[in-house]
Each structure stands twice: as structure tokens, then as C-alpha cells.
PDB file of the backbone (N, CA, C, O) and the ligand in Angstrom, with CONECT records:
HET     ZN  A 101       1
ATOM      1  N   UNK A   1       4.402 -16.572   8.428  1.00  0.00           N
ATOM      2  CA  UNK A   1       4.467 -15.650   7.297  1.00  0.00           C
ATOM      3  C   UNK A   1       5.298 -14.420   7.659  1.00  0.00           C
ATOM      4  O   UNK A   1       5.369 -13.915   8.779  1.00  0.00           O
ATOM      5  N   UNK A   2       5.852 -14.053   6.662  1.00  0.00           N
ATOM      6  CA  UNK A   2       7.428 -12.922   7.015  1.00  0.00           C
ATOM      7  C   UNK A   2       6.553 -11.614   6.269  1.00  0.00           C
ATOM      8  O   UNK A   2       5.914 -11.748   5.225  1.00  0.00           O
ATOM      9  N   UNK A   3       6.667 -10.417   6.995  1.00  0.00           N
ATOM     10  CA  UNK A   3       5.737  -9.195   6.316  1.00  0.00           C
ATOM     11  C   UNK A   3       7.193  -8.618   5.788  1.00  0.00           C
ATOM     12  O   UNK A   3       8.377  -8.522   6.109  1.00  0.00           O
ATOM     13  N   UNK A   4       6.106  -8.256   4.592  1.00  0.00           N
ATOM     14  CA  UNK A   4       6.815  -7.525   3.742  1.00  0.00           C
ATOM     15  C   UNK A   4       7.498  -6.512   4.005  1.00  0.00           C
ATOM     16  O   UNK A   4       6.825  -6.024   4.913  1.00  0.00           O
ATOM     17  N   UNK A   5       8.480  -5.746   3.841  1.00  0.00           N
ATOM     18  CA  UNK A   5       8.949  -4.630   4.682  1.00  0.00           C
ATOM     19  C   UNK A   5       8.190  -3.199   3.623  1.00  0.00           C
ATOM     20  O   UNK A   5       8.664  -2.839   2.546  1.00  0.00           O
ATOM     21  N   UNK A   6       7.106  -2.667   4.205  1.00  0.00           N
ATOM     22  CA  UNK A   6       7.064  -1.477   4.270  1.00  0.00           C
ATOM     23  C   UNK A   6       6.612  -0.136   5.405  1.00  0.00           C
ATOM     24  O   UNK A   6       6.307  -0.347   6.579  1.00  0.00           O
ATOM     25  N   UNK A   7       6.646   1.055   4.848  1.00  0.00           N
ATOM     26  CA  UNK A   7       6.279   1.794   5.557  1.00  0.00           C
ATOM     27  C   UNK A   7       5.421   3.318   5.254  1.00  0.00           C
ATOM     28  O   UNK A   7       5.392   3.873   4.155  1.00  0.00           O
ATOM     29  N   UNK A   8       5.064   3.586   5.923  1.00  0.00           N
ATOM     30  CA  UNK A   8       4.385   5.314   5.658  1.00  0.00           C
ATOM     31  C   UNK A   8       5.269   5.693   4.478  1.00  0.00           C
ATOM     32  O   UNK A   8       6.496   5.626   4.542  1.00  0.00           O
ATOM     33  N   UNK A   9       4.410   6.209   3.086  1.00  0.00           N
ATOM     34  CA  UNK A   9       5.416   6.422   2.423  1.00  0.00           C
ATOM     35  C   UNK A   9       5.804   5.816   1.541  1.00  0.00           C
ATOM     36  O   UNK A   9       6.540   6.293   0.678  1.00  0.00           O
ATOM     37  N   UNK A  10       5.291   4.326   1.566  1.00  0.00           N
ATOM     38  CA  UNK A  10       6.278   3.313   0.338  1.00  0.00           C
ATOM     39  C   UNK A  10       4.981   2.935  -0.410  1.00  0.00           C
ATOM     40  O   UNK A  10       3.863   2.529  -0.094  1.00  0.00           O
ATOM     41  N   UNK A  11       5.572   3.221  -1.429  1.00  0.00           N
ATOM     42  CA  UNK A  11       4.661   3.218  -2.858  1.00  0.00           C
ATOM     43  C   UNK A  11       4.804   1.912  -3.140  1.00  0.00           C
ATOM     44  O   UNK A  11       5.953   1.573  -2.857  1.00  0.00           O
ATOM     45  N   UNK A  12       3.989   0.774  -3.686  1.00  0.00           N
ATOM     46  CA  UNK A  12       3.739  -0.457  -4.279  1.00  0.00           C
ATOM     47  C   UNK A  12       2.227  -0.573  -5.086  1.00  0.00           C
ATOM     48  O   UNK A  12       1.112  -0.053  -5.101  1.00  0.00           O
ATOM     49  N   UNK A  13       3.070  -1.694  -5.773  1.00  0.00           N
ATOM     50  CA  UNK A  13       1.693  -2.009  -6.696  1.00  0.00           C
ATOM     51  C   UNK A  13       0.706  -3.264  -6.481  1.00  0.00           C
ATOM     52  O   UNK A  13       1.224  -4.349  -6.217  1.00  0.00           O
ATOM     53  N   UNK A  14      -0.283  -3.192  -6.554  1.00  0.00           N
ATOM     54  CA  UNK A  14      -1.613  -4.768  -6.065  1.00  0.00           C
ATOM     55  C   UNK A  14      -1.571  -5.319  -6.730  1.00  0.00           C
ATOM     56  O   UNK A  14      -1.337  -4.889  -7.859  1.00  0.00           O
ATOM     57  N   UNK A  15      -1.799  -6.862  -6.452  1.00  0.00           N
ATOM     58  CA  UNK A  15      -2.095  -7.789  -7.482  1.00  0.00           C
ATOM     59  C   UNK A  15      -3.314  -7.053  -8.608  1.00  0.00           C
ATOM     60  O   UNK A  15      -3.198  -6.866  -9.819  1.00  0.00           O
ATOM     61  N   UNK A  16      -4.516  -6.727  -7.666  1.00  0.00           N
ATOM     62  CA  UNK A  16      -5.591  -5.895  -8.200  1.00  0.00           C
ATOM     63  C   UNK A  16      -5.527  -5.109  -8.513  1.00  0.00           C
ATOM     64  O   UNK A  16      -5.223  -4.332  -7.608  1.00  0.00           O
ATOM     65  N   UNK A  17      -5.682  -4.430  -9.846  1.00  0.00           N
ATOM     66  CA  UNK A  17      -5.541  -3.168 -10.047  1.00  0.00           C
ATOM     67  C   UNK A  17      -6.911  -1.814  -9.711  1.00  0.00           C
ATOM     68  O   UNK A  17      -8.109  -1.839  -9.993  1.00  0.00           O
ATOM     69  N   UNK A  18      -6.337  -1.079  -9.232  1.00  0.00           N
ATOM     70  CA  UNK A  18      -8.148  -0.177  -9.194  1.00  0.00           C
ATOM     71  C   UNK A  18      -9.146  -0.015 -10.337  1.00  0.00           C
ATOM     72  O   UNK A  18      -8.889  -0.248 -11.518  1.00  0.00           O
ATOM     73  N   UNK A  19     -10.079   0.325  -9.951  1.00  0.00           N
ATOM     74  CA  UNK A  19     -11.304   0.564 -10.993  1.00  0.00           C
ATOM     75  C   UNK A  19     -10.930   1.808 -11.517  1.00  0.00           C
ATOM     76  O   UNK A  19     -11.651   2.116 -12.465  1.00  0.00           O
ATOM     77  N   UNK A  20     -10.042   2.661 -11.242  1.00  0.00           N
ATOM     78  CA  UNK A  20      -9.533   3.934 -11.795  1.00  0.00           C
ATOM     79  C   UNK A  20      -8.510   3.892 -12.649  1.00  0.00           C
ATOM     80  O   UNK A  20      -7.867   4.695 -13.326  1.00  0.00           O
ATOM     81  N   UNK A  21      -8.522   3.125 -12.509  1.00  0.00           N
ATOM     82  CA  UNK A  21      -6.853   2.167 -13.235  1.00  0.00           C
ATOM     83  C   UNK A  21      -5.643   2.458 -13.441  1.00  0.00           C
ATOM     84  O   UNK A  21      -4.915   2.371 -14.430  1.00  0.00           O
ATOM     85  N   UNK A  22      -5.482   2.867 -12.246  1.00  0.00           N
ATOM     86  CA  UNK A  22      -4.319   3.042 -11.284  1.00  0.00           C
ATOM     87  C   UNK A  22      -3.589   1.527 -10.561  1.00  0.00           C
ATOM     88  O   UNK A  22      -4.279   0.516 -10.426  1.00  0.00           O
ATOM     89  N   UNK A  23      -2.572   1.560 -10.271  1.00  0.00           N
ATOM     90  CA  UNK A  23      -2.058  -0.095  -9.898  1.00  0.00           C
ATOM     91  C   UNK A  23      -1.030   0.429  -8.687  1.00  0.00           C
ATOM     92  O   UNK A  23      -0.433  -0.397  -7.996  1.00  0.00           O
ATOM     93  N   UNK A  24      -0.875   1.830  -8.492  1.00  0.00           N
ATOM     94  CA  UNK A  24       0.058   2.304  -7.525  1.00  0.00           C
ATOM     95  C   UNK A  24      -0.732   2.658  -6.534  1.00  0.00           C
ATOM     96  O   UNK A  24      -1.906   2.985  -6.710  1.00  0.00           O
ATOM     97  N   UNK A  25      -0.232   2.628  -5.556  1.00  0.00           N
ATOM     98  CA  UNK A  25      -0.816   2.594  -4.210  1.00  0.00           C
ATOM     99  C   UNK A  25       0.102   3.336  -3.152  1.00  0.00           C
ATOM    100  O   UNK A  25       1.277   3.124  -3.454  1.00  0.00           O
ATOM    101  N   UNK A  26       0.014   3.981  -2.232  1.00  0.00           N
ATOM    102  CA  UNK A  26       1.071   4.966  -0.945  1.00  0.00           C
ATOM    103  C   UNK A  26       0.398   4.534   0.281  1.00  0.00           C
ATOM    104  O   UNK A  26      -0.738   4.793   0.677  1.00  0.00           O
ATOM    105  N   UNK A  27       1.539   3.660   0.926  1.00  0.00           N
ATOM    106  CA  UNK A  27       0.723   3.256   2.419  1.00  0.00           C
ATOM    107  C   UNK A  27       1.031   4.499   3.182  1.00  0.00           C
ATOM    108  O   UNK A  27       2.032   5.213   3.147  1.00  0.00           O
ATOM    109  N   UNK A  28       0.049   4.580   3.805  1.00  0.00           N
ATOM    110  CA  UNK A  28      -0.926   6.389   4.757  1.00  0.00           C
ATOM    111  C   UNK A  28      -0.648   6.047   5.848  1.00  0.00           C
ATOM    112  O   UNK A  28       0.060   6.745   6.575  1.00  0.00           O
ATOM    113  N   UNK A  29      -1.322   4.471   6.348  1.00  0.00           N
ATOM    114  CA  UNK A  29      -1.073   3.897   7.735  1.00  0.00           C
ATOM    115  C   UNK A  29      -1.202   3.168   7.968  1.00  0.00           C
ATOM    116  O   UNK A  29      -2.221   2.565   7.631  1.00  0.00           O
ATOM    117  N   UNK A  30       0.228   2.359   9.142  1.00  0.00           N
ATOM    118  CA  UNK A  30       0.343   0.742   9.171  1.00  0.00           C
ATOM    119  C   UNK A  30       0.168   0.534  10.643  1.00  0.00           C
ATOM    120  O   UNK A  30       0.720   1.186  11.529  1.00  0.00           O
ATOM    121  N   UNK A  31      -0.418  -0.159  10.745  1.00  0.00           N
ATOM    122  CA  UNK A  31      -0.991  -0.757  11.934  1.00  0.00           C
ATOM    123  C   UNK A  31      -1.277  -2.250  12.166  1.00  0.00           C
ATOM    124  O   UNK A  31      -0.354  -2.977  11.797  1.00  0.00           O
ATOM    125  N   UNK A  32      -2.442  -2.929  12.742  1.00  0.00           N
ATOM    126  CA  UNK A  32      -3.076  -4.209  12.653  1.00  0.00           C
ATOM    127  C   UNK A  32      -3.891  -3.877  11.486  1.00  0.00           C
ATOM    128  O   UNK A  32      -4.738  -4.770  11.496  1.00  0.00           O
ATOM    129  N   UNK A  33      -4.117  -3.179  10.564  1.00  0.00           N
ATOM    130  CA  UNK A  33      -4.840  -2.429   9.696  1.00  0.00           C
ATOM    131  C   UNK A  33      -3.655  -1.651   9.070  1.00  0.00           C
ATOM    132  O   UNK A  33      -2.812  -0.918   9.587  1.00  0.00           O
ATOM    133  N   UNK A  34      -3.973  -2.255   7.112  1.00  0.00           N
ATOM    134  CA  UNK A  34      -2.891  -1.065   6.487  1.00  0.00           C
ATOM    135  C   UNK A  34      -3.533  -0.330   5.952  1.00  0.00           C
ATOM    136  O   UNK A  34      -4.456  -0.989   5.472  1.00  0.00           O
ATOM    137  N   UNK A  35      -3.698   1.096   5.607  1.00  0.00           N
ATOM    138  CA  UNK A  35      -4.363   1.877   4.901  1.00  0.00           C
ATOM    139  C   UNK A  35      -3.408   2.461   4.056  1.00  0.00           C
ATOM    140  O   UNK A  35      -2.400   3.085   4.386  1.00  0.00           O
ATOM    141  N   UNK A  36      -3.950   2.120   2.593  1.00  0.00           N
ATOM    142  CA  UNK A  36      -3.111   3.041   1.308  1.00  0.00           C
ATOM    143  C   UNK A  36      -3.850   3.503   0.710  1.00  0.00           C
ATOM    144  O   UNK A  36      -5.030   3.221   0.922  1.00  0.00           O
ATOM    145  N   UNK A  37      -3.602   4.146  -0.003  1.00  0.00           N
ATOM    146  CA  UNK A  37      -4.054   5.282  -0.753  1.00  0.00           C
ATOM    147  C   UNK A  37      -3.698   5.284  -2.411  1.00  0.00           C
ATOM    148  O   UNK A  37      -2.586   5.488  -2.899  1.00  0.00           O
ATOM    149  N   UNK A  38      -4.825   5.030  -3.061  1.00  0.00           N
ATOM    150  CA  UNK A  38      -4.604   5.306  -4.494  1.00  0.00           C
ATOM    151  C   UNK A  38      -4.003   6.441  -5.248  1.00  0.00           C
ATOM    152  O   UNK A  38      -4.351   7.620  -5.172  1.00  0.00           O
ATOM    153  N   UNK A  39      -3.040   5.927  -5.998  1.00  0.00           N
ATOM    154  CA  UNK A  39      -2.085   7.094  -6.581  1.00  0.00           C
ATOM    155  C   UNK A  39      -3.191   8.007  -7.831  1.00  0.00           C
ATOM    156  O   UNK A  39      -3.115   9.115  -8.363  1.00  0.00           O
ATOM    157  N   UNK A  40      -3.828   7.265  -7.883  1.00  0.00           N
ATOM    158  CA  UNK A  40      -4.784   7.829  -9.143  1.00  0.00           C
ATOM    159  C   UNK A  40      -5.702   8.622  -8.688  1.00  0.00           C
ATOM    160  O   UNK A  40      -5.700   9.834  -8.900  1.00  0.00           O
ATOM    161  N   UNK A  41      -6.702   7.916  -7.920  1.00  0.00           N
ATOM    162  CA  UNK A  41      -7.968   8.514  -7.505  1.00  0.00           C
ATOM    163  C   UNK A  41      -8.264   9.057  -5.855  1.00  0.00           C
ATOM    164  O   UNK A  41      -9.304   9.511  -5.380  1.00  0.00           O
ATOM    165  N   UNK A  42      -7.061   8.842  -5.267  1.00  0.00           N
ATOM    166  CA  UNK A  42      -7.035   9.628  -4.063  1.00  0.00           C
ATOM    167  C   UNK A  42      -7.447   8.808  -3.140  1.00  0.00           C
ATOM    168  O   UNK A  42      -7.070   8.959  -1.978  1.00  0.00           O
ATOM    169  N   UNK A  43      -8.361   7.717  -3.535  1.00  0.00           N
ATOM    170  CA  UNK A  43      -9.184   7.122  -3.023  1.00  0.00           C
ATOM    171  C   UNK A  43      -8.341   6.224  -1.763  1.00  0.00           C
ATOM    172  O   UNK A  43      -7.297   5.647  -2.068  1.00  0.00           O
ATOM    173  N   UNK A  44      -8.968   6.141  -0.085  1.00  0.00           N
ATOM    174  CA  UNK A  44      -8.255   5.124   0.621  1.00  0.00           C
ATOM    175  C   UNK A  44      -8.783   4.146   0.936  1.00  0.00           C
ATOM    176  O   UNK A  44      -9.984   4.139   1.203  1.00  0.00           O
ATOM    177  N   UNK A  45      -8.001   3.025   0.991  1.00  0.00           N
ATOM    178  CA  UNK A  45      -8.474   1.091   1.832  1.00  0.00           C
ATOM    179  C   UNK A  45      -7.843   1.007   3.032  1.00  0.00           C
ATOM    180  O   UNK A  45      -6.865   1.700   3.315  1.00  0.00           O
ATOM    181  N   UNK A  46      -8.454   0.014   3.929  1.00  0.00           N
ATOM    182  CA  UNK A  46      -8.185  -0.411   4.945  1.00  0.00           C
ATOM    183  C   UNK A  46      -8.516  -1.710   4.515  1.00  0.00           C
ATOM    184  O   UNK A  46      -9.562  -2.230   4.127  1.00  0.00           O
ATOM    185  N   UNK A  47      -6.819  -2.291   4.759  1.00  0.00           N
ATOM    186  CA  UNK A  47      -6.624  -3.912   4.620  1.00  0.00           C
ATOM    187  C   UNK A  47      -6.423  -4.325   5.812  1.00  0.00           C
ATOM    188  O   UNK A  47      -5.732  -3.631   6.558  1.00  0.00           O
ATOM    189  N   UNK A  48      -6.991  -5.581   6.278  1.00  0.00           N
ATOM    190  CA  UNK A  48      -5.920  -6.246   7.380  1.00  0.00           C
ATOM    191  C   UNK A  48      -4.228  -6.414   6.914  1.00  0.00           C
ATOM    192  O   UNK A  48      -3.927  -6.811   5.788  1.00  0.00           O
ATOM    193  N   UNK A  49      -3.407  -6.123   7.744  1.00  0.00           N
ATOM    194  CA  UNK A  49      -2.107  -6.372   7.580  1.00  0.00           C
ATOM    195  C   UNK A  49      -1.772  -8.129   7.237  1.00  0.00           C
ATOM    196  O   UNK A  49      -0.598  -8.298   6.908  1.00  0.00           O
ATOM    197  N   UNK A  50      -2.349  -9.009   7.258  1.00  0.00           N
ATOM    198  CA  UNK A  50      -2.656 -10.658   6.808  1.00  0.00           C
ATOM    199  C   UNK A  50      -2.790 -10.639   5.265  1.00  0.00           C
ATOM    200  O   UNK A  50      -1.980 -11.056   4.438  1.00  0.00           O
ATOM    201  N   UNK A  51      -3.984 -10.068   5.069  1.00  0.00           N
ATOM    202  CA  UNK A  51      -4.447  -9.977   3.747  1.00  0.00           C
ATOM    203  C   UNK A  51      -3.777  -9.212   2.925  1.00  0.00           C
ATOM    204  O   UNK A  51      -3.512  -9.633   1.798  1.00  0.00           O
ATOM    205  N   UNK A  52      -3.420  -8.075   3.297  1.00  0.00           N
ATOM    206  CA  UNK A  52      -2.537  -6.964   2.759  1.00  0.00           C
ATOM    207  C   UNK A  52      -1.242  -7.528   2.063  1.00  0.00           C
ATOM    208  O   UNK A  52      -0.959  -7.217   0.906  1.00  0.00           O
ATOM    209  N   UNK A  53      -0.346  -8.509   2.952  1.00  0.00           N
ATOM    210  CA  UNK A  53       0.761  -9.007   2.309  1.00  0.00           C
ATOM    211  C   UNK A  53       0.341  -9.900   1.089  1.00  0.00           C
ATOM    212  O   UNK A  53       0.946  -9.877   0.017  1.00  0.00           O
ATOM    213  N   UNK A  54      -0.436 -10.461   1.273  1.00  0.00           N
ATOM    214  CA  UNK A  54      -0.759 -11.313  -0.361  1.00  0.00           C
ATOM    215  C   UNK A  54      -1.179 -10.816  -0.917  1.00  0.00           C
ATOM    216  O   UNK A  54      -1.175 -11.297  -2.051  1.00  0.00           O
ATOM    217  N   UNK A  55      -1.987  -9.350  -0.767  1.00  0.00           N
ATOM    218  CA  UNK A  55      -2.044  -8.415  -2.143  1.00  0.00           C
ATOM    219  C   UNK A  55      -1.310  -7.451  -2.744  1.00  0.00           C
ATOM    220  O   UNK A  55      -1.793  -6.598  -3.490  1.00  0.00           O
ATOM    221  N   UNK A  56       0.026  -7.558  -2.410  1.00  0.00           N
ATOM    222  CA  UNK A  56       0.817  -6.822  -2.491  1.00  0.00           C
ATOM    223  C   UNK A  56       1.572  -7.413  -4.133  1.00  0.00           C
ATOM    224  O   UNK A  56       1.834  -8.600  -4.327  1.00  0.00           O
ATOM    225  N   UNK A  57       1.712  -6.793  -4.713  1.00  0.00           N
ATOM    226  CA  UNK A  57       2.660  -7.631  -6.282  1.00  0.00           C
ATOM    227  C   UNK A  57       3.972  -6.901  -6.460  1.00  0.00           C
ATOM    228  O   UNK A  57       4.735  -7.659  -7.059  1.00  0.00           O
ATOM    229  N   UNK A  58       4.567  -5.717  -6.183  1.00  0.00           N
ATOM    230  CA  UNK A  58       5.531  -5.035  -5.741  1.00  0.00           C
ATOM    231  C   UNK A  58       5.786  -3.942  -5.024  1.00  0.00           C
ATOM    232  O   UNK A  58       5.025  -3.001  -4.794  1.00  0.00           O
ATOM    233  N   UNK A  59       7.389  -4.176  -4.522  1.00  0.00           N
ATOM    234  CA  UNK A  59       7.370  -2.694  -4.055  1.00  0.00           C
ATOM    235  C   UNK A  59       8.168  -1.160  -4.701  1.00  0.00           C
ATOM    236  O   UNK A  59       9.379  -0.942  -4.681  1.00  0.00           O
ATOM    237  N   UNK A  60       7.728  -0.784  -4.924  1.00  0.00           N
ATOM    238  CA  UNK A  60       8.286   0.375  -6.236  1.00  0.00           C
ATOM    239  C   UNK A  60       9.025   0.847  -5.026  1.00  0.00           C
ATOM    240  O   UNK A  60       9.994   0.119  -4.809  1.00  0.00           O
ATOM    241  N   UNK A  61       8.888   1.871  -4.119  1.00  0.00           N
ATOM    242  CA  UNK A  61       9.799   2.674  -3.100  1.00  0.00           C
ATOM    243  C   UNK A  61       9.695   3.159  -2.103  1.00  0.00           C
ATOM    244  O   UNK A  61       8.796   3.924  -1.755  1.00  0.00           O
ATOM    245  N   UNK A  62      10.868   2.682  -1.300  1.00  0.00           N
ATOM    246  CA  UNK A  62      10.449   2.268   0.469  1.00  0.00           C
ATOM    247  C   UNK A  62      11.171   3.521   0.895  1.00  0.00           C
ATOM    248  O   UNK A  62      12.307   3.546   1.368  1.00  0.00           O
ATOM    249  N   UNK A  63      10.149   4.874   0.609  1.00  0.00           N
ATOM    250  CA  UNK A  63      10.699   5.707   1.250  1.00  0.00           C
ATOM    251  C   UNK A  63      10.327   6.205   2.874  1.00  0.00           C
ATOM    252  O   UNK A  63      10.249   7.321   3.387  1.00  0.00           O
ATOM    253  N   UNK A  64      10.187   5.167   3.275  1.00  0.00           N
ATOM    254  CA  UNK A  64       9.270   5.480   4.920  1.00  0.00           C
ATOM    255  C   UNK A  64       9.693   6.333   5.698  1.00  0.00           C
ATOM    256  O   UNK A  64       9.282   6.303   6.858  1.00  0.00           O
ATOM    257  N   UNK A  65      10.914   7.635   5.166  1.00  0.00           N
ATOM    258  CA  UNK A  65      11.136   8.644   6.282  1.00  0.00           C
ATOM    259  C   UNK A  65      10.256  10.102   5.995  1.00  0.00           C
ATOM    260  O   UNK A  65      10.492  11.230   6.427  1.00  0.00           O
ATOM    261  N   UNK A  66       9.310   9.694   5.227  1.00  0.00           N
ATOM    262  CA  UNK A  66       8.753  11.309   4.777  1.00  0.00           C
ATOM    263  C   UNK A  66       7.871  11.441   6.012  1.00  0.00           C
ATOM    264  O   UNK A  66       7.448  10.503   6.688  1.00  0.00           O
ATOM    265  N   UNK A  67       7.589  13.128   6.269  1.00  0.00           N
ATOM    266  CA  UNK A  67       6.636  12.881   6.743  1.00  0.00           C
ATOM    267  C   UNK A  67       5.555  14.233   6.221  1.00  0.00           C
ATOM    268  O   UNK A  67       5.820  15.407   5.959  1.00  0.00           O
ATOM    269  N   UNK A  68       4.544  13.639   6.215  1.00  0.00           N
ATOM    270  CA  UNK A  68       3.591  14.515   5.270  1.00  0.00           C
ATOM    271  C   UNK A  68       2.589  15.579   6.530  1.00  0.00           C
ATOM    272  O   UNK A  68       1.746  16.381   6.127  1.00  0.00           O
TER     273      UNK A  68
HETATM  274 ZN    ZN A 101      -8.003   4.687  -7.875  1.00  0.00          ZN2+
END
């Protein structure tokens, strides 16, 4: 399986949408573990990086040089 290219920074949307109903998402931190962050509710997940790529449905913008 080929990972998706993102990074700190790159906004995409889940197959799932949140219970806030929000569908945008900002990955925070990539690791063996991805953690993003809901554009709506602030709210953060920790995915496995496995699972993470098949819940991924797009990538809106791979801006991975910010740094916050
Ligand atoms: Zn939310």
C-alpha cells in the first residue's frame, strides 16, 4: 500500500464526516500514529497511519511547510 502524501498542515476531507459536521480535517501529527484535528470543533484523533489512508476521501491542501 502507497501512503498518501501528506503532511503537518495539509487539510483533507474523511470518508466520515464528524458529528459536528465538519468533513475537514488539519493533520497536527504524523507519525506511526496520525493525529488531525477537526476544522469545526477543534476536536483531535489519533489514527493508525494503516487505517488513516483508507479514511482519507481527499486532499484539499498540502501545505506541509507551516509551522504553527
Ligand atoms: Zn468536529
Amino acid at each position: 500500500m502507497e501512503d498518501k502524501k501528506y503532511n503537518i498542515g495539509t487539510i483533507l476531507t474523511m470518508k466520515k464526516q464528524h458529528p459536528c459536521g465538519e468533513n475537514k480535517w488539519e493533520v497536527v501529527r504524523v507519525g506511526a500514529d496520525i493525529k488531525i484535528k477537526c476544522l469545526g470543533c477543534s476536536h483531535t484523533v489519533m489514527i493508525p497511519r494503516v487505517e488513516f489512508n483508507k479514511k482519507i476521501k481527499k486532499i484539499i491542501s498540502l501545505d506541509g511547510d507551516k509551522n504553527e
